[in-house]
Phi, psi and omega in degrees: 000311153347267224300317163319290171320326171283314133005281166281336167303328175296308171267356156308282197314344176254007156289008195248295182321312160313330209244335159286335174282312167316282172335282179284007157264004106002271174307014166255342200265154198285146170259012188218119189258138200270110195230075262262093134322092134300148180180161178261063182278019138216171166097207206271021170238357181318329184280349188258351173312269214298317168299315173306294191301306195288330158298321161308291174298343156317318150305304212264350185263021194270308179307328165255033151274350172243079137069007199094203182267198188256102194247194180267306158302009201121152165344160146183128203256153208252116173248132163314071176261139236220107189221183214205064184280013174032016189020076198208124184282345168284329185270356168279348180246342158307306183287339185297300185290334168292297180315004193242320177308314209259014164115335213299142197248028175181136183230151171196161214139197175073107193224018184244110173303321147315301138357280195298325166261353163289338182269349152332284188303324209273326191270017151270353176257341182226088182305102181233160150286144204205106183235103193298189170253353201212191158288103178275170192305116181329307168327294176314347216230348167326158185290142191053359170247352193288161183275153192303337190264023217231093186206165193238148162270038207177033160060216168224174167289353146337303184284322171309271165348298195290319202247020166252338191266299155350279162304328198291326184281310210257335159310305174273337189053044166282081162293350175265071168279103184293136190239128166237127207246146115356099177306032173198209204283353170286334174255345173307305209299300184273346155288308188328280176331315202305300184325299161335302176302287142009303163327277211282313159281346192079060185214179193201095162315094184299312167206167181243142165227110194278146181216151148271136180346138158087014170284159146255341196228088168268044193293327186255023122308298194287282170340338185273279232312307170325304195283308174297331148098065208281184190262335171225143162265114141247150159249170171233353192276140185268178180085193162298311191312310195295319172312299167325290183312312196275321165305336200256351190269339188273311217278327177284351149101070171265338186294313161282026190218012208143163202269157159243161216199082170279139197290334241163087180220183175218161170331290188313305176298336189284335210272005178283319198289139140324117176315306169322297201283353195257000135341135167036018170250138179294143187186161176248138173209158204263344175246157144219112211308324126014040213246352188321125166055051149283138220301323157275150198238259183018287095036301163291299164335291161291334179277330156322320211260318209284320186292324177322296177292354171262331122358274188296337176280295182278325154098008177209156165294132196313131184275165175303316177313326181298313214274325174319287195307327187279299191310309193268004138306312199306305229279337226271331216226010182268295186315288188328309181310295196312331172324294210056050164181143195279347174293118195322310209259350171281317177313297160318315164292315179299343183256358119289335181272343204270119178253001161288010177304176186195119167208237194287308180269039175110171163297157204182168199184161173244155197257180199283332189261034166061015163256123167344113192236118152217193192266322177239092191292321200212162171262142147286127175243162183220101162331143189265141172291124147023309220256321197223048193258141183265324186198183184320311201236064148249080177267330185227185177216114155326120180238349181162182174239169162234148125199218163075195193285339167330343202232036178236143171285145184304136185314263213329314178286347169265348166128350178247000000 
């Protein structure tokens, strides 16, 4: 009888132990996940900054409308820090190390291709998940360099370049192409891609002209392009830069005289461009909420639902840039869960092995070098004339897609 009473006395006490050991390591694990929104919200991208920030939040309050996220330990509801990078690569890598002071255990953001790789750099040295928000730098995505939590859902300007020469060749039928490019690594990157194409379809950049971020006067660029009679104009320039540019190419009567082609674009910039010049001009954009009676109704469907709920939060329809920011939160915090942990190389590892991803656009998986494969990585779009435009932001009609690995630069040209 002893020895039963003592027995049970044993296994009480290490079912007490057990279960104050369990308990308290519970109670180590965070209840709150921290989570740091970057953006250029002043300076000349501040309006697509602002589409970005409001697709992020968009996650996060739809995920702690279902109590947060789903941890092995319990709930955990998701807090916001909100930073400001003026696109400015010193304050940007500043405001990164305050959100790292304040806890954040996870980021997405960023709409500066410069930008997206210095916070590369910066999460090998303080390892968080880094999902950009925007296109990132090539450079970044090469064999040994992206960080294990580092990966882009929006491709590279590579990809940009490349699927604009695409079109521009075998759609349009240009083979003489005029290139007016960005002076730094977003527009390098994408002559690059432009060149590939060029390759590969049988097409040839008759000139080239570079401006740097912050131009207003592309007037002797549009001028050559006028004296060469090119088969196309494309730009690269984003933005405020794009605005200047397509207006003044429209205002000098360039239209008539060739199709023009912005490399890249979002809502917020077409609704800048003059209704006349954004008539019949060509562009790539990676969302467009509009998808009614597109070829995947699956697909349709979902950009259907995504724009509803983005709407009733905000009151006007999601820009490309907002979709961006939402797949790679959505993608940022799918991972975690899957994880069961906020640590950047367990988070990482799951968003390379996981081939079952899913978001607005479809099923989608990451590639060895972390960039992002689908069917529909980008939209071909064509501006609506004036006349038969419904509201503000009914600007294009969808003509097609790109994606899967074809529209990536090859595993083997990145080094691996």
């Amino acid at each position: 009888m002893k020895k039963s009473v003592l027995f049970v006395a044993v296994l009480v006490a290490s079912l007490v132990l057990g279960s104050t050991a369990v308990f308290a390591e519970r109670e180590k694990q965070p209840d709150v996940f921290k989570f740091g929104f970057m953006s250029s919200l002043s300076g000349a991208f501040a309006a697509v900054a602002e589409t970005q920030k409001e697709g992020a939040l968009l996650v996060v309050e739809q995920i702690n409308a279902r109590g947060g996220l789903d941890m092995p330990w319990g709930k955990v509801k998701i807090e916001t820090i909100v930073k400001d990078d003026e696109a400015k690569l010193d304050v940007g890598v500043r405001r990164f190390r305050e959100l790292i002071e304040a806890g954040m255990n996870g980021m997405t953001g960023t709409c500066w291709n410069p930008m997206a790789a210095a916070l590369n750099e910066e999460t090998k040295l303080t390892p968080i998940p880094y999902l950009a928000a925007c296109v990132p730098a090539l450079d970044s995505f090469k064999k040994g360099n992206p960080a294990p939590g580092t990966f882009s859902v929006a491709f590279t300007p590579w990809s940009v370049g490349y699927l604009t020469g695409a079109v521009a060749i075998e759609t349009l039928g240009a083979k003489r192409i005029f290139h007016v490019s960005r002076a730094d690594s977003w527009g390098k990157t994408i002559y690059e891609g432009l060149m590939a194409a060029c390759e590969e379809y049988g097409g040839e950049i008759i000139e080239r002209h570079e401006y740097p971020q912050g131009t207003v006067d592309f007037t002797a660029a549009i001028n050559r392009a006028l004296a060469v009679q090119p088969d196309v104009f494309i730009a690269d320039h984003f933005g405020a830069d794009a605005i200047a540019e397509f207006k003044q190419a429209y205002d000098m009567g360039l239209y008539d005289v060739c199709p023009v082609f912005n490399t890249w674009i979002t809502n917020v910039v077409a609704t800048g461009i003059p209704e006349k010049a954004l008539d019949g001009m060509y562009a790539l954009e990676y969302f467009y909420w509009d998808m009614e009676g597109f070829e995947d109704k699956e697909v349709a469907k979902r950009a259907r639902e995504y724009t509803a709920a983005y709407e009733k939060m905000w009151g006007y329809p999601p820009d490309a840039y907002a979709t961006i920011a939402y797949i790679a939160t959505e993608l940022l915090f799918h991972a975690v869960e899957k994880a069961g942990t906020f640590d950047a190389a367990e988070v990482g590892r799951v968003l390379l092995e996981s081939k079952d991803l899913t978001c607005v656009k479809g099923d989608v998986y990451f590639r060895e070098d972390h960039q992002m494969v689908g069917k529909y990585l980008a939209y071909a779009v064509l501006g609506k004339a004036p006349g038969v435009r419904s509201g503000k932001w009914d600007l294009f009609e969808v003509t097609g897609y790109f994606g899967g690995e074809s529209a990536l630069p090859s595993l083997a040209s990145l080094g691996y």
